[in-house]
C-alpha positions, 0 to 999 in steps of 0.5 A: 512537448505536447502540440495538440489540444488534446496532447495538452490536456493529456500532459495536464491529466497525467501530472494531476493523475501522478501527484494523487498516486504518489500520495496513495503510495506514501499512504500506502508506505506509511500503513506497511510500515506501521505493520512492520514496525509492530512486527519488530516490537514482537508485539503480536496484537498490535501488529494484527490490529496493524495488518487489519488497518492496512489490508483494506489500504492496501486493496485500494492501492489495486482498485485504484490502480497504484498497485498490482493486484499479485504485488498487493496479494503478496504483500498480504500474504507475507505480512500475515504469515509473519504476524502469525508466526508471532503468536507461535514464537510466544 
């Protein structure tokens, strides 16, 4: 257990700090999964018109820290090269 003044508000920035990272990884979660559930459809305008609501979520993630910049880079590439491949199995 934290002793010093300072060891204690450490432990109590660190537990704020993760309550609002645990939300922005489940708003995070929530955009993706818009994105994937719009891949499933086979709708391709709806899942570019999701992939476009997420990229921006997504690079927030990275400047706030949540996520890795490469993780986040992936992500994006994956998703849309998917939703691309949409268009060209109509």
């Amino acid at each position: 257990m934290a002793n010093t003044p300072q060891s204690k508000k450490r432990a109590r920035q660190a537990e704020r700090r993760t309550d609002i990272n645990k939300a922005r990884r489940s708003r995070i979660r929530g955009f993706l999964r818009k994105v994937e559930e719009a891949i499933a459809s086979g709708d391709q305008t709806k899942a570019a018109e999701a992939l476009r609501a997420a990229q921006p979520e997504l690079s927030r993630g990275v400047t706030k820290g949540v996520l890795h910049k490469n993780t986040v880079a992936r992500k994006m590439s994956r998703l849309s090269s998917r939703v691309k491949a949409l268009g060209e199995k109509a």
